[in-house]
N, C-alpha and C positions, 0 to 999 in steps of 0.2 A: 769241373771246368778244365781241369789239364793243366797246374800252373807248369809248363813246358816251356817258356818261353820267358824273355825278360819283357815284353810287350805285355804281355796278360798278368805278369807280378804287377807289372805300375799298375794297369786299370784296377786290379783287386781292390785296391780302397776305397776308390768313386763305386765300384758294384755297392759293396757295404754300405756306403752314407745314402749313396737313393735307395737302398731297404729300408733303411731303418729311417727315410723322410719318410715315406710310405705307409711304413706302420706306426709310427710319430700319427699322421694325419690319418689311420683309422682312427685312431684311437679319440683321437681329438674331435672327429665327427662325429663318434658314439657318444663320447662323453657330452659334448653340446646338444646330444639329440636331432640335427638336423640329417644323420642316417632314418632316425625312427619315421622324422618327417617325411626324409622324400619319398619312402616307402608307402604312406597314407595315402602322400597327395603322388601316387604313380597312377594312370591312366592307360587305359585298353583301348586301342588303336586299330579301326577295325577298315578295309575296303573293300568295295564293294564296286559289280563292274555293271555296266546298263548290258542292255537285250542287243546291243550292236554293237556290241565293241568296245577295243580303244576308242576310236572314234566319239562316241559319248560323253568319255570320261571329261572334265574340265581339267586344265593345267592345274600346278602347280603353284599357284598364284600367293606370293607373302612368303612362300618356306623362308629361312636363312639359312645362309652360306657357314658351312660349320667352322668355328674358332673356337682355339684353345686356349683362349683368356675369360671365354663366357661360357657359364654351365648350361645357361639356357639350351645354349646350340648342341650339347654333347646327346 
């Protein structure tokens, strides 16, 4: 990382503590099994386009808008 700087000494700590939340919460999804989960319930997402185009295709209709408070959307 270069510690070269008094700017990049101070941030070194916050680097360290979101690592090790990080690997804190692998760990904690392995251990609860809801890793092993999502991997079951993963799904294959397949498109397919008509004999005429874009045009064909139906919108988007229902997607959601991605957020970072729900896994659902990620």
């Amino acid at each position: 990382m270069g510690m070269d700087t008094k700017f990049k000494e101070s941030k070194y700590a916050l680097i360290i503590i979101n690592l090790l939340h990080v690997v804190e919460s692998c760990y904690r999804r392995a251990l609860g099994g809801s890793e092993q989960q999502h991997l079951i319930t993963k799904s294959i997402v397949t498109q397919s386009q008509g004999v005429g185009g874009y045009n064909n295709l139906p919108a988007n209709i229902g997607k959601q808008k991605w957020n970072p408070l729900k896994p659902k959307t990620w």
